[in-house]
PDB file of the backbone (N, CA, C, O) and the ligand in Angstrom, with CONECT records:
HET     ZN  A 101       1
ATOM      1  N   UNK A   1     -19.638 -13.597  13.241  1.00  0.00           N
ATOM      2  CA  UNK A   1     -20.370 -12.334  13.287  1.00  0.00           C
ATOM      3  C   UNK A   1     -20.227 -11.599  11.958  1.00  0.00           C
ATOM      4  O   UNK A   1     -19.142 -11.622  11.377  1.00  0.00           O
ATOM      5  N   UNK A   2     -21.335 -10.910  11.423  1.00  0.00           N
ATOM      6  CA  UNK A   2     -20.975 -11.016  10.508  1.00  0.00           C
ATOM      7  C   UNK A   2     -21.033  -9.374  10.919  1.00  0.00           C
ATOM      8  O   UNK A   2     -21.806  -9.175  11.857  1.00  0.00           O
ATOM      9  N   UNK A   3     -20.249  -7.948  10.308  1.00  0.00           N
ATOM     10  CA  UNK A   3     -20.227  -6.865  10.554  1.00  0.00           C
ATOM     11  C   UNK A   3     -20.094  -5.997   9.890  1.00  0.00           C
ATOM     12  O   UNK A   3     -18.981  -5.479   9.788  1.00  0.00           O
ATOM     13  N   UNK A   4     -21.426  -5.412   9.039  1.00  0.00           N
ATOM     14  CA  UNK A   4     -21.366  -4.884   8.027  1.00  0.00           C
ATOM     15  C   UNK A   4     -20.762  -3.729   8.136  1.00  0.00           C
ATOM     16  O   UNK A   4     -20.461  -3.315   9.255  1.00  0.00           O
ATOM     17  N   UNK A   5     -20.552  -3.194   7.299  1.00  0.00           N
ATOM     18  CA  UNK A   5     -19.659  -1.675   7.337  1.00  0.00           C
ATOM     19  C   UNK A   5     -21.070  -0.808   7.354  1.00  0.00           C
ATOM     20  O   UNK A   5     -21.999  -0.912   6.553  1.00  0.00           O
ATOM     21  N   UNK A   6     -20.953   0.165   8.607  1.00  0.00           N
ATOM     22  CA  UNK A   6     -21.587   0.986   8.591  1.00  0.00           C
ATOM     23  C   UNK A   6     -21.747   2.171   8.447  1.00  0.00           C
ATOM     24  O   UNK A   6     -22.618   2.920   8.891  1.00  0.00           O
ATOM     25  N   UNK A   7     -20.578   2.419   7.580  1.00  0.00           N
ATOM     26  CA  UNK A   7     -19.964   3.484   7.073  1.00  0.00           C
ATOM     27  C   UNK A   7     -19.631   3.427   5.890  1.00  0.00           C
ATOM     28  O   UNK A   7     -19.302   2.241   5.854  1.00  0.00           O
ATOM     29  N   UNK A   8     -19.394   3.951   4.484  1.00  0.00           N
ATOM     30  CA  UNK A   8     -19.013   3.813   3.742  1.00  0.00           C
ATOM     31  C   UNK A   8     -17.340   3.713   3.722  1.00  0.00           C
ATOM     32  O   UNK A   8     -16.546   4.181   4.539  1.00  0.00           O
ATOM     33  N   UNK A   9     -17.096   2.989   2.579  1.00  0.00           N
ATOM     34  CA  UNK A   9     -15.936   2.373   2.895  1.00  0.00           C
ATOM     35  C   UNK A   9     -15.014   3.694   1.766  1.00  0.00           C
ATOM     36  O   UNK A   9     -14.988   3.791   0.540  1.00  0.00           O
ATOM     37  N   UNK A  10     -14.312   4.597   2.927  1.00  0.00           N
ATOM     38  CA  UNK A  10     -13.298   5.459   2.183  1.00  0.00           C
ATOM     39  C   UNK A  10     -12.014   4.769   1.609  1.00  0.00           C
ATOM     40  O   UNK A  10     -11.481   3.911   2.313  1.00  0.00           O
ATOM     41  N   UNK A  11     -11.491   5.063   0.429  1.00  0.00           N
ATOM     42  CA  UNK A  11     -10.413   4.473   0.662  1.00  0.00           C
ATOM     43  C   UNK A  11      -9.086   5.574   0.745  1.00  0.00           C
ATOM     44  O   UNK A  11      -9.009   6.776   1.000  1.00  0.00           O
ATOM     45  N   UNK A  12      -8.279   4.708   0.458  1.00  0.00           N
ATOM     46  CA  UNK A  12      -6.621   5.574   1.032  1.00  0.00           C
ATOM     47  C   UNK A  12      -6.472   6.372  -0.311  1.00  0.00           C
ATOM     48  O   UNK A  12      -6.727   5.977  -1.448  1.00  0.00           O
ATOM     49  N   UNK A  13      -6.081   7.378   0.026  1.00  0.00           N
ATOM     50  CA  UNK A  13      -6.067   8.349  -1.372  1.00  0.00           C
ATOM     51  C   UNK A  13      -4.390   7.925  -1.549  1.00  0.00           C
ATOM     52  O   UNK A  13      -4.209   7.655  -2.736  1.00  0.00           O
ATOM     53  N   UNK A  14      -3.705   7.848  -1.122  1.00  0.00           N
ATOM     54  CA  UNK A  14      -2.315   7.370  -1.138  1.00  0.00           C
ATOM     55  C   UNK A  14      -2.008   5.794  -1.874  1.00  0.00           C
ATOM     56  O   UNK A  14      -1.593   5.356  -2.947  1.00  0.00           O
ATOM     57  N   UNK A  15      -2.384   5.399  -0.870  1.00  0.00           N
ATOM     58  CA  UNK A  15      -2.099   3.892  -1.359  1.00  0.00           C
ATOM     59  C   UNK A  15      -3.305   2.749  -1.961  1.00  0.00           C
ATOM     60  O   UNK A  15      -3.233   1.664  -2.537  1.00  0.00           O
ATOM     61  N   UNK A  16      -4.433   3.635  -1.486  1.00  0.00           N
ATOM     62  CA  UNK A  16      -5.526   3.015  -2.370  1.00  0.00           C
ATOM     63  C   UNK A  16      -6.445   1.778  -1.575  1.00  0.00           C
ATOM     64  O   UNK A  16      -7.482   1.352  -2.082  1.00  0.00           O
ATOM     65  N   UNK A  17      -5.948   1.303  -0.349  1.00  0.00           N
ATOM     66  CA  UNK A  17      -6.160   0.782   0.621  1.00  0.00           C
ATOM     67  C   UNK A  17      -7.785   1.344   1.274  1.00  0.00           C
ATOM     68  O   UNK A  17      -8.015   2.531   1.504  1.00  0.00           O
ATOM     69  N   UNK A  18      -8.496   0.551   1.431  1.00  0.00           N
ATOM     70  CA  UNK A  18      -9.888   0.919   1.930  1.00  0.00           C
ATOM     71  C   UNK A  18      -9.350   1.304   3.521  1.00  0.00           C
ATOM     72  O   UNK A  18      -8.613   0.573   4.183  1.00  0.00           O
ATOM     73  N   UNK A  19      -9.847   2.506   3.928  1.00  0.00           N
ATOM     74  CA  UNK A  19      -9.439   3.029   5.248  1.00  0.00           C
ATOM     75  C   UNK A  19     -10.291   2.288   6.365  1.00  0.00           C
ATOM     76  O   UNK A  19     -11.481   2.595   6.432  1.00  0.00           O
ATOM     77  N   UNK A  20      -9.853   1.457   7.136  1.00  0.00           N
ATOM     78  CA  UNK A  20     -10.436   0.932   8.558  1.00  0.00           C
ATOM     79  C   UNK A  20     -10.913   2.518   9.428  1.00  0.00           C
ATOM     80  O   UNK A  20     -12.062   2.595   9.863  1.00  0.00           O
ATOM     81  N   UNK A  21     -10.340   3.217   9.538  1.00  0.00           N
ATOM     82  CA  UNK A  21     -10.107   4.607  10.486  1.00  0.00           C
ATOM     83  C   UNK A  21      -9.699   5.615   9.295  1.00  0.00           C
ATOM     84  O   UNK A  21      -8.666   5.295   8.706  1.00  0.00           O
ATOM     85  N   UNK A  22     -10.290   6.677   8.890  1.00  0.00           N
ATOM     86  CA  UNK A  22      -9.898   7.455   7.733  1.00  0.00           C
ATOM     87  C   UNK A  22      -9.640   8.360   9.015  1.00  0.00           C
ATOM     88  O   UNK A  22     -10.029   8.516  10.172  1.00  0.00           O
ATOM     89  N   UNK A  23      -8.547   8.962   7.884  1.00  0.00           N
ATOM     90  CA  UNK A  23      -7.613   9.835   8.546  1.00  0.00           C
ATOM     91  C   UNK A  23      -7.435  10.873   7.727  1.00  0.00           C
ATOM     92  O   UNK A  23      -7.020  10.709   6.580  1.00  0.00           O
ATOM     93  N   UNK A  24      -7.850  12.541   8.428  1.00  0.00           N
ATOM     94  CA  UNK A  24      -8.008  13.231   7.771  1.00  0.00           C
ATOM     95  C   UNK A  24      -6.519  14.647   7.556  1.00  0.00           C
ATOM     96  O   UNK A  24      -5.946  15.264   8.453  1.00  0.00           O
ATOM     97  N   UNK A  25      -6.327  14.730   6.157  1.00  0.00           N
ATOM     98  CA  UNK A  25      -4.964  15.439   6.504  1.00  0.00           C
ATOM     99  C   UNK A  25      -5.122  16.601   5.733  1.00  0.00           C
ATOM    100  O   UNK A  25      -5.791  16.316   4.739  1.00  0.00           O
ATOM    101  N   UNK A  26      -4.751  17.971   5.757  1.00  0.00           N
ATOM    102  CA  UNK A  26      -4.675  19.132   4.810  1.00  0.00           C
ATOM    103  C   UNK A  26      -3.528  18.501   3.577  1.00  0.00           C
ATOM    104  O   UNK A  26      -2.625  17.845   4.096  1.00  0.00           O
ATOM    105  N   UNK A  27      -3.468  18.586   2.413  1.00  0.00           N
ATOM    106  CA  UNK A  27      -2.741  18.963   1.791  1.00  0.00           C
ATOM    107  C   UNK A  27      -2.477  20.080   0.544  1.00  0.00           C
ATOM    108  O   UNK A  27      -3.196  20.378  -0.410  1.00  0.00           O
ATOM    109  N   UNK A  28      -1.428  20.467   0.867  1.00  0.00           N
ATOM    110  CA  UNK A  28      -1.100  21.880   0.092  1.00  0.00           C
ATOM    111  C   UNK A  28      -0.402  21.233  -1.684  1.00  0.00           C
ATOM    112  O   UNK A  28       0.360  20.340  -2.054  1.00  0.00           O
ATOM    113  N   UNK A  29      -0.908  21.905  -2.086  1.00  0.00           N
ATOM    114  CA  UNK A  29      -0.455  21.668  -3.563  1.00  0.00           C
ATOM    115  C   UNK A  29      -0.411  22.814  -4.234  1.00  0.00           C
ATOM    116  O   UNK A  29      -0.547  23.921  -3.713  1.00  0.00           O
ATOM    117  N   UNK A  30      -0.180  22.552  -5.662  1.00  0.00           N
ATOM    118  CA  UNK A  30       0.090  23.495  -6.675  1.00  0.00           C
ATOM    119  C   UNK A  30      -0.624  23.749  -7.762  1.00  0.00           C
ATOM    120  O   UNK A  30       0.134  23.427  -8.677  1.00  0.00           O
ATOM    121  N   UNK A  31      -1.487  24.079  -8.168  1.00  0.00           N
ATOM    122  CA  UNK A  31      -2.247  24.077  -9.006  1.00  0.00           C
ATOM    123  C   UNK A  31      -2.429  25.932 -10.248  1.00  0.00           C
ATOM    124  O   UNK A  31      -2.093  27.093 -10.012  1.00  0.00           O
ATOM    125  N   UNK A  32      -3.234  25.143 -11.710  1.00  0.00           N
ATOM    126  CA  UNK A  32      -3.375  26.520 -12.477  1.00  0.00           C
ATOM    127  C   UNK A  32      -4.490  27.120 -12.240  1.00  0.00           C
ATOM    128  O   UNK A  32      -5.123  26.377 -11.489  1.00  0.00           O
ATOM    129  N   UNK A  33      -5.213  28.257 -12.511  1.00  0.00           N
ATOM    130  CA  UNK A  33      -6.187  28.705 -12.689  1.00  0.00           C
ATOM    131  C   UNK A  33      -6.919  28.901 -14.177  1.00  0.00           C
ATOM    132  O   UNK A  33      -6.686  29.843 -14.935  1.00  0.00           O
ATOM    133  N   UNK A  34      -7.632  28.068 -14.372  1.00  0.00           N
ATOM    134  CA  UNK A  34      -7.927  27.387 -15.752  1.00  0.00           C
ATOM    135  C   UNK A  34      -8.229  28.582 -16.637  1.00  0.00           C
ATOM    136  O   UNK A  34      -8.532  28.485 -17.826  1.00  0.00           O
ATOM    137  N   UNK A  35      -8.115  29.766 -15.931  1.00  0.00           N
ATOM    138  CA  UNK A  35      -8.686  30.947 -16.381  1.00  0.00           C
ATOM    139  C   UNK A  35      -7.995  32.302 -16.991  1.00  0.00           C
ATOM    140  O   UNK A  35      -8.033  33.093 -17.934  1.00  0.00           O
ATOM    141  N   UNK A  36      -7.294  31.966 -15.681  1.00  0.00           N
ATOM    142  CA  UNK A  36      -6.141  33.613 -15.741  1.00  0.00           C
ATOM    143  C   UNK A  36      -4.781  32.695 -16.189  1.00  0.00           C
ATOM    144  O   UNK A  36      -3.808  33.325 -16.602  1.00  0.00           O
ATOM    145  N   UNK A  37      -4.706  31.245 -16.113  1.00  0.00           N
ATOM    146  CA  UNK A  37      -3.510  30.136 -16.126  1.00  0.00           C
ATOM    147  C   UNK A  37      -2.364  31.138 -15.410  1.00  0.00           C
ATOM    148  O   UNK A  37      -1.443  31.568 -16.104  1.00  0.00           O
ATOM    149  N   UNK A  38      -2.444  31.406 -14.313  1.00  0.00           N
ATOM    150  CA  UNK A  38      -1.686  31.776 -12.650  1.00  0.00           C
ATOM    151  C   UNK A  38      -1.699  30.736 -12.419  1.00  0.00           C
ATOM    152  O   UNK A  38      -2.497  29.891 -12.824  1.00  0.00           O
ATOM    153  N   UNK A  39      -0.603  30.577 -11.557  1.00  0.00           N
ATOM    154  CA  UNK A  39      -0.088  29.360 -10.183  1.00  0.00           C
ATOM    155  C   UNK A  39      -0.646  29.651  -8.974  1.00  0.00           C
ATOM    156  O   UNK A  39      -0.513  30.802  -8.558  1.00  0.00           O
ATOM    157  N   UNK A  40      -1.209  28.896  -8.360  1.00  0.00           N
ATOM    158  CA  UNK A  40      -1.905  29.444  -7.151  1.00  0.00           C
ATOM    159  C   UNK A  40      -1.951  28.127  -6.072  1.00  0.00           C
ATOM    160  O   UNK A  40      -2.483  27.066  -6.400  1.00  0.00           O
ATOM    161  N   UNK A  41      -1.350  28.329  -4.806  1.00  0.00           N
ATOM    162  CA  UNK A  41      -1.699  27.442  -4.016  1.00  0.00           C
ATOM    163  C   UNK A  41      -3.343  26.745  -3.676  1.00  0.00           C
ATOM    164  O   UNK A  41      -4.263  27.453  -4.089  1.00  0.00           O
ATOM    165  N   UNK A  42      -3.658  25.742  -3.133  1.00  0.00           N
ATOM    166  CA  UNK A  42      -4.924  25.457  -2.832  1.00  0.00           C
ATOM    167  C   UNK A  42      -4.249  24.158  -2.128  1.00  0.00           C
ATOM    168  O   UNK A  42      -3.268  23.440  -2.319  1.00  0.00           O
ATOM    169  N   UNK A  43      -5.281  24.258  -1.244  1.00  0.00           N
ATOM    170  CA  UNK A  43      -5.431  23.484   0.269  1.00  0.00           C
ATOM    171  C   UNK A  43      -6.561  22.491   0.097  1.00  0.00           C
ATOM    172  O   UNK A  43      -7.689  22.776  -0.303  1.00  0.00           O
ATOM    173  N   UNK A  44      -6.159  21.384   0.420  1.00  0.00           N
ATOM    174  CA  UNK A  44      -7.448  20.341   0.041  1.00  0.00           C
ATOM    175  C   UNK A  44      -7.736  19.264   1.702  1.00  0.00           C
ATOM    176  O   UNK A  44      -6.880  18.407   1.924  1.00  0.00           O
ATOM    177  N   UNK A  45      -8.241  19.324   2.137  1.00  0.00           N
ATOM    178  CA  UNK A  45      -8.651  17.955   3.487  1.00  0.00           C
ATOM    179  C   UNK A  45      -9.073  16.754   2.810  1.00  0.00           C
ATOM    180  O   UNK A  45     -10.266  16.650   2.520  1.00  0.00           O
ATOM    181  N   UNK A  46      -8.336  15.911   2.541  1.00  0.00           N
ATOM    182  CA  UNK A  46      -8.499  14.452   1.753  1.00  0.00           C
ATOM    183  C   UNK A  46      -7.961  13.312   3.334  1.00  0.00           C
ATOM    184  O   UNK A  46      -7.614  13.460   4.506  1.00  0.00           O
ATOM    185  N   UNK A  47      -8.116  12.613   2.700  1.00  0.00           N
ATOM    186  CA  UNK A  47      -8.717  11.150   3.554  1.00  0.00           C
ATOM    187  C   UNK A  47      -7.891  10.019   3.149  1.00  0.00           C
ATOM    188  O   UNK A  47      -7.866   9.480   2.042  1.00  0.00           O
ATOM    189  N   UNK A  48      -7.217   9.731   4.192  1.00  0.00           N
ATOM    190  CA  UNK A  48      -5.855   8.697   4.061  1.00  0.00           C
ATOM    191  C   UNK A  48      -6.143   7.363   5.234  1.00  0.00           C
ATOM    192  O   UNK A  48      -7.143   7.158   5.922  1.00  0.00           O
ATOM    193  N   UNK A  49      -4.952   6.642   5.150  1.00  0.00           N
ATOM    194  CA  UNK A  49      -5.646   5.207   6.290  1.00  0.00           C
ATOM    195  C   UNK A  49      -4.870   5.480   7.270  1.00  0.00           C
ATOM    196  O   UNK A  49      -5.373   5.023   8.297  1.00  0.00           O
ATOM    197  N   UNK A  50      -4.056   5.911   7.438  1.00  0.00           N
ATOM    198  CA  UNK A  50      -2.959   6.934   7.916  1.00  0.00           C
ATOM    199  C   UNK A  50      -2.454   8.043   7.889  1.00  0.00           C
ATOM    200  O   UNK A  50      -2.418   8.712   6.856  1.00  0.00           O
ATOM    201  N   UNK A  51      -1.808   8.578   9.416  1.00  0.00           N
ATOM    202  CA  UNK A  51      -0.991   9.895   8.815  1.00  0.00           C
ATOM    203  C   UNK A  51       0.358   9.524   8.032  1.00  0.00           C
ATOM    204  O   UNK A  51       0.826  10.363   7.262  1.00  0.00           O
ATOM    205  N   UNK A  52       0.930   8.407   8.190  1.00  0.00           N
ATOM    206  CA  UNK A  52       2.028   7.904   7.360  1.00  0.00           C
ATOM    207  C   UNK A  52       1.622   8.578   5.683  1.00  0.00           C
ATOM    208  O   UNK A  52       2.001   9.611   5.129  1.00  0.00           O
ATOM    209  N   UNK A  53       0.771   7.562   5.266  1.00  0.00           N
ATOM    210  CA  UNK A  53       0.169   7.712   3.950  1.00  0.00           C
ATOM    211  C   UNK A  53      -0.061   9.283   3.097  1.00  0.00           C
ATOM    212  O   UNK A  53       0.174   9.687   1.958  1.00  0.00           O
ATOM    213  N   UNK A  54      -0.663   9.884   4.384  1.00  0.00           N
ATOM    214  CA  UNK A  54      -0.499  11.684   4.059  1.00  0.00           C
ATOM    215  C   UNK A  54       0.087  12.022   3.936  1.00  0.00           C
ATOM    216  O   UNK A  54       0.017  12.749   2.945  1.00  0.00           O
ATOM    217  N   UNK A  55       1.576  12.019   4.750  1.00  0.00           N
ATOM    218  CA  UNK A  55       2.531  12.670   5.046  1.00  0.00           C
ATOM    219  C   UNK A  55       3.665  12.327   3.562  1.00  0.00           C
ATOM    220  O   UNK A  55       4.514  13.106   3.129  1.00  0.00           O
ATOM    221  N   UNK A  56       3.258  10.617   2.897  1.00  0.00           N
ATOM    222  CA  UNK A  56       4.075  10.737   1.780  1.00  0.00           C
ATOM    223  C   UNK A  56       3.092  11.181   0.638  1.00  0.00           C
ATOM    224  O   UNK A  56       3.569  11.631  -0.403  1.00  0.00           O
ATOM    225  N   UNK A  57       1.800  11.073   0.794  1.00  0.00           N
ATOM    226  CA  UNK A  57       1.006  12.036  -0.683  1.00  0.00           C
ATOM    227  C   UNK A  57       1.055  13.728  -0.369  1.00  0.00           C
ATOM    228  O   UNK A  57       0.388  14.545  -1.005  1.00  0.00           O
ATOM    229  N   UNK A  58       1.946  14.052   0.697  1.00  0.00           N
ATOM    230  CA  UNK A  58       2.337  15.672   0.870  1.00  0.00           C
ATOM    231  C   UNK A  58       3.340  15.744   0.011  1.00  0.00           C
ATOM    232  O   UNK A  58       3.473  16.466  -0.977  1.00  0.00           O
ATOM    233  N   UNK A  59       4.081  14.887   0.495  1.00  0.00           N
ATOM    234  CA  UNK A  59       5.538  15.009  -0.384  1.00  0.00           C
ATOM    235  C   UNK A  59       6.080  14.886  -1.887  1.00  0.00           C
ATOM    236  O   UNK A  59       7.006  15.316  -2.575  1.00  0.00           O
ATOM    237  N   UNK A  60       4.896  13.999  -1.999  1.00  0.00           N
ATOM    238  CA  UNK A  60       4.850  14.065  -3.722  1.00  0.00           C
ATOM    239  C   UNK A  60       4.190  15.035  -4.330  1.00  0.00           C
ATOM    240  O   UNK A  60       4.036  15.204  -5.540  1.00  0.00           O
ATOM    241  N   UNK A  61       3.653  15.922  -3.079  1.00  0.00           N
ATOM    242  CA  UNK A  61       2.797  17.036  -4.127  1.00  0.00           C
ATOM    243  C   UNK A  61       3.963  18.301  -4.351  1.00  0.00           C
ATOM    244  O   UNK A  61       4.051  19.156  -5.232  1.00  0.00           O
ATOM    245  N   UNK A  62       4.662  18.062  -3.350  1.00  0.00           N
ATOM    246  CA  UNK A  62       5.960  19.183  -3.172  1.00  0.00           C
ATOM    247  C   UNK A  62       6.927  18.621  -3.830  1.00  0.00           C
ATOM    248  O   UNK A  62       7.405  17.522  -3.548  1.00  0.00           O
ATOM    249  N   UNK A  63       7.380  19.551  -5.017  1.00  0.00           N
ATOM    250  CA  UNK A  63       8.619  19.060  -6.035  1.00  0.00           C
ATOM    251  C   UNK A  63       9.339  18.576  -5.556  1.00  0.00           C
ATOM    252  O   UNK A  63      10.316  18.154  -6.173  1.00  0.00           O
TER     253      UNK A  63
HETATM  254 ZN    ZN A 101      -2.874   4.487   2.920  1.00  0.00          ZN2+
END
Protein backbone atom coordinates (compact mmCIF):
# COMPACT_ATOMS: atom_id res chain seq x y z
CA UNK A 1 0.00 0.00 0.00
CA UNK A 2 1.43 2.66 -0.84
CA UNK A 3 0.40 5.86 1.70
CA UNK A 4 1.13 9.07 0.82
CA UNK A 5 1.49 11.63 3.46
CA UNK A 6 -1.39 13.66 3.54
CA UNK A 7 -0.18 16.09 5.50
CA UNK A 8 2.82 17.83 5.28
CA UNK A 9 5.57 16.31 6.84
CA UNK A 10 6.46 18.56 10.18
CA UNK A 11 9.49 17.81 11.56
CA UNK A 12 10.80 17.59 15.30
CA UNK A 13 12.05 20.96 16.21
CA UNK A 14 14.14 19.11 18.90
CA UNK A 15 15.59 16.31 17.40
CA UNK A 16 14.90 16.96 13.85
CA UNK A 17 12.96 13.75 13.32
CA UNK A 18 9.95 14.11 10.79
CA UNK A 19 6.87 14.03 13.27
CA UNK A 20 4.45 10.86 12.62
CA UNK A 21 1.87 12.81 15.25
CA UNK A 22 3.20 16.51 15.79
CA UNK A 23 2.95 17.48 19.03
CA UNK A 24 2.22 20.77 20.01
CA UNK A 25 4.06 22.48 23.09
CA UNK A 26 4.31 26.31 24.44
CA UNK A 27 7.74 27.24 24.91
CA UNK A 28 8.96 30.10 27.02
CA UNK A 29 12.24 31.64 26.19
CA UNK A 30 14.36 34.60 26.41
CA UNK A 31 14.79 36.85 23.97
CA UNK A 32 16.11 40.92 22.98
CA UNK A 33 14.09 43.52 21.61
CA UNK A 34 16.04 44.44 18.53
CA UNK A 35 14.95 47.88 19.34
CA UNK A 36 14.88 49.11 22.87
CA UNK A 37 17.71 45.80 23.28
CA UNK A 38 15.37 44.91 26.72
CA UNK A 39 15.07 41.26 27.76
CA UNK A 40 11.71 40.23 27.36
CA UNK A 41 10.02 36.93 27.68
CA UNK A 42 8.08 35.49 24.53
CA UNK A 43 6.03 32.40 24.27
CA UNK A 44 6.22 30.44 21.10
CA UNK A 45 3.68 27.01 20.20
CA UNK A 46 6.29 24.98 18.11
CA UNK A 47 5.86 21.40 17.02
CA UNK A 48 7.77 18.41 18.41
CA UNK A 49 7.29 14.35 17.73
CA UNK A 50 6.83 14.27 21.29
CA UNK A 51 6.15 15.75 24.57
CA UNK A 52 9.53 14.11 25.62
CA UNK A 53 11.31 16.16 22.84
CA UNK A 54 9.55 19.54 24.17
CA UNK A 55 10.02 19.09 27.44
CA UNK A 56 14.03 18.79 26.69
CA UNK A 57 13.95 21.88 23.93
CA UNK A 58 12.20 23.75 27.23
CA UNK A 59 15.07 23.05 29.11
CA UNK A 60 17.65 24.15 26.97
CA UNK A 61 15.92 27.31 26.52
CA UNK A 62 16.09 27.80 30.42
CA UNK A 63 19.76 28.51 31.56
ZN1 LIG B 1 11.62 14.80 18.51
Amino acid sequence: MNQAAETATTKCLYCGKPAEKVVKREIIDRSRDPHTNRPYVRTRTLDFCSTDCGGKYQMGCEG
